[in-house]
SELUM-124044 format. One line per field, with one value per residue: y, x, z of N, C-alpha, C, O, CB in turn; residue number from 1. Coordinates in Angstrom, 1 decimal. Last residue first. Glycine has a CB too. Layout:
BEGIN
n_north = Y|...;
n_east = X|...;
n_up = Z|...;
ca_north = Y|...;
ca_east = X|...;
ca_up = Z|...;
c_north = Y|...;
c_east = X|...;
c_up = Z|...;
o_north = Y|...;
o_east = X|...;
o_up = Z|...;
cb_north = Y|...;
cb_east = X|...;
cb_up = Z|...;
resi = NUM|...;
END
This chain:
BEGIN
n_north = 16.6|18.3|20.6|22.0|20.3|19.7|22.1|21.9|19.1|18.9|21.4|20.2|18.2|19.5|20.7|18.0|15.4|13.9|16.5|18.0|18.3|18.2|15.5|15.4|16.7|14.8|12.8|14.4|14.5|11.6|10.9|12.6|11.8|9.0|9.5|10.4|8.6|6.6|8.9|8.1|6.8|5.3|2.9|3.5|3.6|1.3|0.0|2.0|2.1|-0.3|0.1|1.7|3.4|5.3|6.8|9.1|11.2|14.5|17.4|19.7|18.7|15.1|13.1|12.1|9.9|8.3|5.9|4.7|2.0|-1.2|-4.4|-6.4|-5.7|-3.3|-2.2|0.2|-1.2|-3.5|-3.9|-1.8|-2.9|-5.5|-4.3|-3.6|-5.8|-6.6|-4.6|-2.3|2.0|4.4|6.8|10.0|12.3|16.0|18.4|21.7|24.1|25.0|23.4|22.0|22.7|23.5|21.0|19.1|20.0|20.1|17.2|16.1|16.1|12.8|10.4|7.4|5.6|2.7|-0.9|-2.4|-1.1|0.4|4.3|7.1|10.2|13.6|16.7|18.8|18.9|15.6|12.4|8.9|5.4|2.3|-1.2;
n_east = -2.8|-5.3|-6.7|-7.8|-9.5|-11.0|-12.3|-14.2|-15.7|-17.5|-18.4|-20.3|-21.3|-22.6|-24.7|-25.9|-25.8|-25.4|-25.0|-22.8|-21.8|-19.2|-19.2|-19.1|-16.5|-14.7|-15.3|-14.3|-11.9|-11.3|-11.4|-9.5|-7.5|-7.6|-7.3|-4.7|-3.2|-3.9|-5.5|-8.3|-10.6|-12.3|-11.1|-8.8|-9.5|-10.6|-8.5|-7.7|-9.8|-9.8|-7.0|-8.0|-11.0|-11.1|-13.1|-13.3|-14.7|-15.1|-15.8|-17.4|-20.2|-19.3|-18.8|-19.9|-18.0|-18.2|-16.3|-15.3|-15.1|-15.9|-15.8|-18.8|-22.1|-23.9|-25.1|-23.6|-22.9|-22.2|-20.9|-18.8|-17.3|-16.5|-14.9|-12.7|-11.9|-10.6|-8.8|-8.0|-8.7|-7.4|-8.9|-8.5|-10.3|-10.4|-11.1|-11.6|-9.7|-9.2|-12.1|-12.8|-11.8|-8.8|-8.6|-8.2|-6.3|-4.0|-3.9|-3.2|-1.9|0.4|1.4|-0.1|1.6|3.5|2.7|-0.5|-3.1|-4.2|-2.9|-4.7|-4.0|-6.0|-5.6|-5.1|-1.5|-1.1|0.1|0.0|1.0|0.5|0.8;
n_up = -20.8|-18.7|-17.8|-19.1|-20.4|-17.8|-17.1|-19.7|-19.0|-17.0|-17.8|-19.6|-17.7|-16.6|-18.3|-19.1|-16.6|-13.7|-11.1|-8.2|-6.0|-6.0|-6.4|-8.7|-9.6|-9.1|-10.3|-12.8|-12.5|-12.4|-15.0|-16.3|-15.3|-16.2|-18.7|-19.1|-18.5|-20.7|-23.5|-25.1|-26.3|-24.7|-24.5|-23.5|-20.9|-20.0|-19.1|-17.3|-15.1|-14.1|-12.7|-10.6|-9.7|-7.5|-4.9|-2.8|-0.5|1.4|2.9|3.5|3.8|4.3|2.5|-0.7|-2.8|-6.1|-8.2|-11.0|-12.2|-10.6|-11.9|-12.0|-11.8|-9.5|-7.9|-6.7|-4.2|-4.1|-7.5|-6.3|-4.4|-5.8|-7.0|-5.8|-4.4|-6.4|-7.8|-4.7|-5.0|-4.5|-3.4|-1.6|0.7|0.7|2.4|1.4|0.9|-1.7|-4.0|-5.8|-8.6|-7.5|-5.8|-7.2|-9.5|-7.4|-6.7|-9.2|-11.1|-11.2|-10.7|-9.6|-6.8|-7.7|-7.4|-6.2|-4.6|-2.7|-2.2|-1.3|-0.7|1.1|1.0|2.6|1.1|1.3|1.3|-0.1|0.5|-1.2|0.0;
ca_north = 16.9|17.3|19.4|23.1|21.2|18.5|21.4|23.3|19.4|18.9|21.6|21.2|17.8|19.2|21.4|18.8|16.4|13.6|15.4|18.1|18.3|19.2|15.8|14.8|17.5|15.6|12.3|13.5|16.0|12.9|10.3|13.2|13.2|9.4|9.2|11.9|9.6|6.3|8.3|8.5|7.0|6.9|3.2|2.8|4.6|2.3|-0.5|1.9|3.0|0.0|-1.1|2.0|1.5|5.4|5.4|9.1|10.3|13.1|16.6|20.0|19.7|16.4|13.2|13.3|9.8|9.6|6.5|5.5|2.8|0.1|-3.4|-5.8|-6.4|-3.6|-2.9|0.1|0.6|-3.1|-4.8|-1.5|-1.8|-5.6|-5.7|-2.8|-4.6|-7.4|-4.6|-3.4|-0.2|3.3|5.5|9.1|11.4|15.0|17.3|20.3|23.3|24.2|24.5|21.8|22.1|23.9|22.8|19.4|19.6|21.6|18.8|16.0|17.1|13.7|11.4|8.3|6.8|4.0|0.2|-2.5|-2.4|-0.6|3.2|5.6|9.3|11.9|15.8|18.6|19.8|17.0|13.2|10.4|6.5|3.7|0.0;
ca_east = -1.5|-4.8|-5.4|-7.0|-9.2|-10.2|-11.6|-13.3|-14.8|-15.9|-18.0|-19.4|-20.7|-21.9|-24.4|-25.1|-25.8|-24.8|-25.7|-23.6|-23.3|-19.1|-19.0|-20.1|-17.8|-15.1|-15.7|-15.6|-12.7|-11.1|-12.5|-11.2|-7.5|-7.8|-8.3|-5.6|-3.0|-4.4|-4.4|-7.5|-9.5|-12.6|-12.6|-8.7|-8.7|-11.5|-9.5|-6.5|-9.3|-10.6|-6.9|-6.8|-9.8|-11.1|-12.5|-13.3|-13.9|-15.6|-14.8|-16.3|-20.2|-20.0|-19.0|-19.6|-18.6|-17.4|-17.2|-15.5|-14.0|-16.5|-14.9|-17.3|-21.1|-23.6|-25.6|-24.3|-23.1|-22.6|-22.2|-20.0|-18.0|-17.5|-15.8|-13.9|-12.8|-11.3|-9.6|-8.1|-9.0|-7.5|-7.9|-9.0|-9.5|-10.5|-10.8|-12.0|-10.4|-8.7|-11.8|-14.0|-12.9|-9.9|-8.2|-9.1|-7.6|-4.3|-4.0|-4.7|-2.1|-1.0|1.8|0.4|0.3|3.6|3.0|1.1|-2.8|-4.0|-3.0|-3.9|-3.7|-4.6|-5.7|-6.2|-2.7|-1.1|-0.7|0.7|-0.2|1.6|0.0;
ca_up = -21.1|-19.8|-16.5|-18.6|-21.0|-18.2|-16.2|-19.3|-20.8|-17.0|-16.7|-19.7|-19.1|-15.8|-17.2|-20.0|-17.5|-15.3|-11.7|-9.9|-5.8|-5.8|-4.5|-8.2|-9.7|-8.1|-9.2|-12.8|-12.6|-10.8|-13.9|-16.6|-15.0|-14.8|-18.9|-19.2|-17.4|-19.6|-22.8|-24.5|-27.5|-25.3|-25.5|-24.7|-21.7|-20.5|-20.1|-17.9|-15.9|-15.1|-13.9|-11.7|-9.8|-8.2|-5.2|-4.4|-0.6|0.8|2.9|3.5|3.6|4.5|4.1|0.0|-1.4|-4.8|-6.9|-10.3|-12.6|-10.9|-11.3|-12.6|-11.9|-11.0|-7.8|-8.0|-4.1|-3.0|-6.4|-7.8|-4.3|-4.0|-7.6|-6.6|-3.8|-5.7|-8.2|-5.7|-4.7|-5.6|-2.7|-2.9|0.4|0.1|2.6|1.1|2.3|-0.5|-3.3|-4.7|-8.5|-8.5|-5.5|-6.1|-9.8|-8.3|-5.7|-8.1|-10.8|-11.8|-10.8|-10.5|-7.4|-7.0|-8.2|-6.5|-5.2|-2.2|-3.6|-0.9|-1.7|1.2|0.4|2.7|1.6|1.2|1.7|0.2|1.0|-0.7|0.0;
c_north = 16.5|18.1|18.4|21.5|21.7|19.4|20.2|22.6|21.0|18.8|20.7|21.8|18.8|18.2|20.8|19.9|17.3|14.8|15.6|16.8|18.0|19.3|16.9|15.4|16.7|16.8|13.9|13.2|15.2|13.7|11.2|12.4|13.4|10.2|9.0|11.3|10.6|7.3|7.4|8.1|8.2|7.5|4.4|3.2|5.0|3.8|0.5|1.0|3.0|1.3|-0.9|1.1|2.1|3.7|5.8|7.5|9.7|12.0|15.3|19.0|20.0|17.3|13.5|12.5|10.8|9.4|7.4|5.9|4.2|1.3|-1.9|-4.6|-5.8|-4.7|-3.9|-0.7|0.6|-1.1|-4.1|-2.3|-1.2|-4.2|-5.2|-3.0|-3.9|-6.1|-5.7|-3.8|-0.9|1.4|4.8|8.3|10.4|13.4|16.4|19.8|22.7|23.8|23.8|22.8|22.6|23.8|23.4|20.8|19.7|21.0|20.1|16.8|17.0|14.7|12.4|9.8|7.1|4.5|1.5|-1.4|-2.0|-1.9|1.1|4.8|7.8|10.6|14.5|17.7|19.5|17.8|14.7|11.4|7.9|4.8|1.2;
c_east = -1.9|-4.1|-4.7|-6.1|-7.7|-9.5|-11.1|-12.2|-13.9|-15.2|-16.9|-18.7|-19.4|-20.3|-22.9|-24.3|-25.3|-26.1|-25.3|-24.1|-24.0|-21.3|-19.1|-20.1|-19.2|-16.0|-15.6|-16.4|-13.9|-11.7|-12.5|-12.0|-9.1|-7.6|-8.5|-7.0|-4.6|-4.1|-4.9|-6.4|-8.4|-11.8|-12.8|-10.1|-8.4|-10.6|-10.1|-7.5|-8.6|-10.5|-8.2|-7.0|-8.9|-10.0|-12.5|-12.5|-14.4|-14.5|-15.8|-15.8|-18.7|-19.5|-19.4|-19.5|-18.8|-18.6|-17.0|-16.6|-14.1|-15.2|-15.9|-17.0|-20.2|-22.8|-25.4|-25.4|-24.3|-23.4|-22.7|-21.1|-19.5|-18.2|-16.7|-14.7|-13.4|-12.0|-10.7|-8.7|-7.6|-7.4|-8.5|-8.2|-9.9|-9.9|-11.1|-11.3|-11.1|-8.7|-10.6|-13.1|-13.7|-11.5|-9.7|-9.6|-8.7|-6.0|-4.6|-4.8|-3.2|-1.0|0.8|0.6|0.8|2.1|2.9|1.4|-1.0|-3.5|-3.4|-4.1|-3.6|-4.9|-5.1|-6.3|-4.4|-1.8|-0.1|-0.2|0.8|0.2|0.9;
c_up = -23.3|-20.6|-17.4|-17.7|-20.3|-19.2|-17.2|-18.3|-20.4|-18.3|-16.6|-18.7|-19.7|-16.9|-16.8|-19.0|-18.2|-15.9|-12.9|-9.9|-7.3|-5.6|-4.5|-6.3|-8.9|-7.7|-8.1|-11.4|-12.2|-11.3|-12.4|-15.6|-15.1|-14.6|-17.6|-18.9|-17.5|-18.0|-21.7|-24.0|-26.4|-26.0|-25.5|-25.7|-23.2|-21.4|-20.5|-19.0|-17.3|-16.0|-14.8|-12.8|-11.1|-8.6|-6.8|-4.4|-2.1|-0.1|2.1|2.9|2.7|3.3|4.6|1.2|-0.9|-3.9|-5.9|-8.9|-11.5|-10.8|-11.4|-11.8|-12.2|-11.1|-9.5|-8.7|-5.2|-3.1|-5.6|-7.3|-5.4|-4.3|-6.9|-7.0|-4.7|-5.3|-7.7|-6.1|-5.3|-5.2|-4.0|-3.1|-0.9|0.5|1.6|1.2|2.4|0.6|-2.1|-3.1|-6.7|-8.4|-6.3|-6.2|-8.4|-8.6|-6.4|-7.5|-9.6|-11.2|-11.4|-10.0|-8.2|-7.2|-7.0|-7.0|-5.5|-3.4|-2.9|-2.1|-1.4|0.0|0.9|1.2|1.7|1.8|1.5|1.0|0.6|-0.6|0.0;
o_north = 16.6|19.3|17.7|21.6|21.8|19.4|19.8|22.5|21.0|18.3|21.1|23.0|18.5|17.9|21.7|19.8|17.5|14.8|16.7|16.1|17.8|20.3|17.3|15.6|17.4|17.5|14.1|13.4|15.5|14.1|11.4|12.8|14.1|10.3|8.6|12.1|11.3|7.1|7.3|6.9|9.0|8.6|4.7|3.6|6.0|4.5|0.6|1.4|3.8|1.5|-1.1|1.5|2.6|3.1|6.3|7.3|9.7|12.3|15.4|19.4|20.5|17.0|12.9|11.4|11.1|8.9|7.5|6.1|4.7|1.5|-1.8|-4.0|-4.7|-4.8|-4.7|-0.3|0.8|-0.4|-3.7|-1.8|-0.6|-4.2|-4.5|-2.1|-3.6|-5.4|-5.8|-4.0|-0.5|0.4|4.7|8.6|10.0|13.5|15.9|20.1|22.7|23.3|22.7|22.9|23.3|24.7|23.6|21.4|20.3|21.5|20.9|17.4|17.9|14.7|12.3|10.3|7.3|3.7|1.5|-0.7|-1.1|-3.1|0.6|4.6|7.2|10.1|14.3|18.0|19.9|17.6|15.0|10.9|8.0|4.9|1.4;
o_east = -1.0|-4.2|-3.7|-5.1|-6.6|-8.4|-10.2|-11.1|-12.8|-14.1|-15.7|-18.4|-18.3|-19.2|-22.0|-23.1|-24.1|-27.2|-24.9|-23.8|-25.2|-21.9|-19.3|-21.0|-20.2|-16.3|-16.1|-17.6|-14.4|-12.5|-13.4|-13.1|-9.8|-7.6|-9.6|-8.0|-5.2|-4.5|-6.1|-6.1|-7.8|-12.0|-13.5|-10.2|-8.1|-11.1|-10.0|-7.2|-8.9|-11.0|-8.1|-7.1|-9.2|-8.9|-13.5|-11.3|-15.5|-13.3|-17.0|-15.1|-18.7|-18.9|-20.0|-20.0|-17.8|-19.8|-16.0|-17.8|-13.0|-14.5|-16.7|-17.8|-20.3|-22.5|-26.1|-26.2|-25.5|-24.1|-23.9|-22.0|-20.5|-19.4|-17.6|-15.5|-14.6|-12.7|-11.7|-9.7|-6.7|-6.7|-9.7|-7.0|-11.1|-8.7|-12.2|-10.4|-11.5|-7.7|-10.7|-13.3|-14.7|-12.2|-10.9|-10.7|-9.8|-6.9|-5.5|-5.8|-3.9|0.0|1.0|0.1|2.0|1.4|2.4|0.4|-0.4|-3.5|-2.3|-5.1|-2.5|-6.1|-3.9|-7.1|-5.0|-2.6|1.1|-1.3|2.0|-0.9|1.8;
o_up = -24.1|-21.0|-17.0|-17.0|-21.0|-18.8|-16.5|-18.9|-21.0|-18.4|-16.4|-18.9|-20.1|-16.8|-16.7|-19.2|-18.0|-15.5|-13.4|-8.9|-7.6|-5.2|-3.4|-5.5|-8.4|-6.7|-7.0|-11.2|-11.1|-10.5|-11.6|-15.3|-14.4|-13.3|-17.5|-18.8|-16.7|-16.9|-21.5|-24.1|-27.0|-26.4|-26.4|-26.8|-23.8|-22.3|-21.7|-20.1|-18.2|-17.1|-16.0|-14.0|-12.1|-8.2|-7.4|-3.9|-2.6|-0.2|2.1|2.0|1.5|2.3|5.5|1.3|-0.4|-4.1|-5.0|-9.2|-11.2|-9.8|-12.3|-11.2|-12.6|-10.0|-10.1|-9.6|-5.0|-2.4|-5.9|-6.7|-5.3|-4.5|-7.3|-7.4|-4.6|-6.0|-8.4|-5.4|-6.0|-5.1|-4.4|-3.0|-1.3|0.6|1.6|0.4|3.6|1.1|-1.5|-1.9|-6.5|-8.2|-6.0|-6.5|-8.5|-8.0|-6.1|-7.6|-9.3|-10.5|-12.6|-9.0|-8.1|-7.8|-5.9|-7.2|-4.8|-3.2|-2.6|-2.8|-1.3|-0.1|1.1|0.3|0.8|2.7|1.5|1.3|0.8|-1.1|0.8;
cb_north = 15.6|16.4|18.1|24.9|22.0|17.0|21.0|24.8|19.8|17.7|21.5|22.0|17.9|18.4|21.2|19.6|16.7|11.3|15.3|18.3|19.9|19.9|15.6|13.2|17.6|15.8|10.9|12.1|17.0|13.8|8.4|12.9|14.1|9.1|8.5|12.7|10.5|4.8|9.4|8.6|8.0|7.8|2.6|1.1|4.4|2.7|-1.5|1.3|3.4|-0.2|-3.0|1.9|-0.8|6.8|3.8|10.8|9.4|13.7|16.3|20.4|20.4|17.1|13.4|14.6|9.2|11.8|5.7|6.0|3.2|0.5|-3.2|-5.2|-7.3|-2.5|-2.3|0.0|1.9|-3.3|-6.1|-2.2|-0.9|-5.4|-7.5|-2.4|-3.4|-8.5|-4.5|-4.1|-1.2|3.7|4.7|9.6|10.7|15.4|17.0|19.9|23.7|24.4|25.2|19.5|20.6|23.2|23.5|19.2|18.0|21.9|19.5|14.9|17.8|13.2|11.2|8.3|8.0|4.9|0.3|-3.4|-2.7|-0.7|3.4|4.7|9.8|10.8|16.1|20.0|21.0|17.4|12.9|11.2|6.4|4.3|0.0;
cb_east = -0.1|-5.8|-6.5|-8.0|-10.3|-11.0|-12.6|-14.4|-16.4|-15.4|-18.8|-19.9|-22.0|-23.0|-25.7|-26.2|-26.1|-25.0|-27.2|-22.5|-23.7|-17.9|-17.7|-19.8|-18.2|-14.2|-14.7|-15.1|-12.8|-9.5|-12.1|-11.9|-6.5|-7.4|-8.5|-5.5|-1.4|-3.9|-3.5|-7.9|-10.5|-12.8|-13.9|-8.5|-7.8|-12.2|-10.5|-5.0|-8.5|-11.6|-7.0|-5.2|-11.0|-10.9|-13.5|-12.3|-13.9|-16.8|-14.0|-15.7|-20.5|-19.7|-18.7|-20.7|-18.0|-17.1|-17.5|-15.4|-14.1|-17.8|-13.2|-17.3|-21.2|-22.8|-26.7|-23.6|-21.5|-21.0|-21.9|-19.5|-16.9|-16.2|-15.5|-13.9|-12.0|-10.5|-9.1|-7.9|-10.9|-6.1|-8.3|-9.1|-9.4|-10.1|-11.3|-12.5|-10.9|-8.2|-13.3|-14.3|-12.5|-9.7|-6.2|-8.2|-7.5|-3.0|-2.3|-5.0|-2.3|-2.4|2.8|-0.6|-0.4|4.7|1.9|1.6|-3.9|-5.2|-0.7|-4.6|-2.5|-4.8|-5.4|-7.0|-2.7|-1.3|-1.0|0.9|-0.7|3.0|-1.0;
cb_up = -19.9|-20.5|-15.1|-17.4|-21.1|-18.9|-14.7|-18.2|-22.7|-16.2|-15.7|-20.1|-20.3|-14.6|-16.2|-21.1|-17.3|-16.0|-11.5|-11.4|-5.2|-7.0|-3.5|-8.6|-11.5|-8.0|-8.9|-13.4|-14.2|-10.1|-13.5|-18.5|-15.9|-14.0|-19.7|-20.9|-17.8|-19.4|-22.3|-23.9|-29.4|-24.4|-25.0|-24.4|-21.4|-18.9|-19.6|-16.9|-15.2|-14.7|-13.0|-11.1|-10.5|-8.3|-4.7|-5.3|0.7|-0.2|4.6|4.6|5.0|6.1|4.7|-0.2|-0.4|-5.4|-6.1|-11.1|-14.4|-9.6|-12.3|-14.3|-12.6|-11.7|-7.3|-8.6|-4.7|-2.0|-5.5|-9.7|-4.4|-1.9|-7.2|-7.3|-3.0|-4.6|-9.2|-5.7|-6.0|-6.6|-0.7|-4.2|1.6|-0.8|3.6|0.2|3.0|-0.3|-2.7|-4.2|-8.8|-9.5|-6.7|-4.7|-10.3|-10.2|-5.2|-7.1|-11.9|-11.7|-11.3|-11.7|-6.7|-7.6|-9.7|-7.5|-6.8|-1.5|-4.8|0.5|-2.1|3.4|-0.6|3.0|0.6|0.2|3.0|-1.1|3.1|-2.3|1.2;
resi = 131|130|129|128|127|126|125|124|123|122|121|120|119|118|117|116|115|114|113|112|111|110|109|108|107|106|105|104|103|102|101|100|99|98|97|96|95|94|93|92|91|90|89|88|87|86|85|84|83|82|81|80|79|78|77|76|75|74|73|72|71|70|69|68|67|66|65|64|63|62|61|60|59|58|57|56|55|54|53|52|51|50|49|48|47|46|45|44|43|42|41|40|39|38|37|36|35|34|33|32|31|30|29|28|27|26|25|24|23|22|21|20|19|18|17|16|15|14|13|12|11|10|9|8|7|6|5|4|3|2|1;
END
């Protein structure tokens, strides 16, 4: 397991390998401001299994889930490995295609719903974090 932490952010990875290297602080920032607590922990992909069943009620890995807490703080599972499948079907990288699931998970904590509204919201925010 590697954990980081920052400014009102903490990183836990529970499968192999380092965290990517990404802009997550600046993207928080942005999005849900610096005094949102964030935490965002990349399952394994056993657990993620568990979480999509338990939350979604879906089969297979679930690529994304945010958790508000409160007001201030919430939590973002994000599975790396469905990421990295999925990167492929939107004709993305696999860095830029977990930059657009964090804008993603973090407009949701910010209160948005799937819509146009929020669509464009994160096409400006992925615009300004993708390389």
């Amino acid at each position: 397991m590697s954990i980081a932490e920052y400014n009102n952010l903490t990183i836990i990875r529970h499968t192999k390998g380092g965290i990517p290297i990404l802009p997550f602080v600046e993207m928080k920032n942005a999005i849900l401001g610096e005094d949102y607590e964030l935490s965002l922990v990349f399952p394994t992909l056993e657990n993620s299994i568990q979480l999509h069943k338990q939350w979604k009620k879906k089969s297979g890995p679930v690529n994304i889930l945010s958790f508000p807490l409160d007001v201030n703080s919430g939590e973002i599972i994000l599975t790396l490995s469905q990421a990295r499948t999925e990167a492929k079907k939107y004709h993305r990288s696999y860095h830029n295609h977990l930059i657009f699931l964090f804008i993603h998970g973090c407009l949701h904590l910010k209160g948005m719903t799937h819509g146009a509204k929020m669509e464009k919201q994160e096409r400006l925010f992925y615009a300004e974090f993708s390389h």
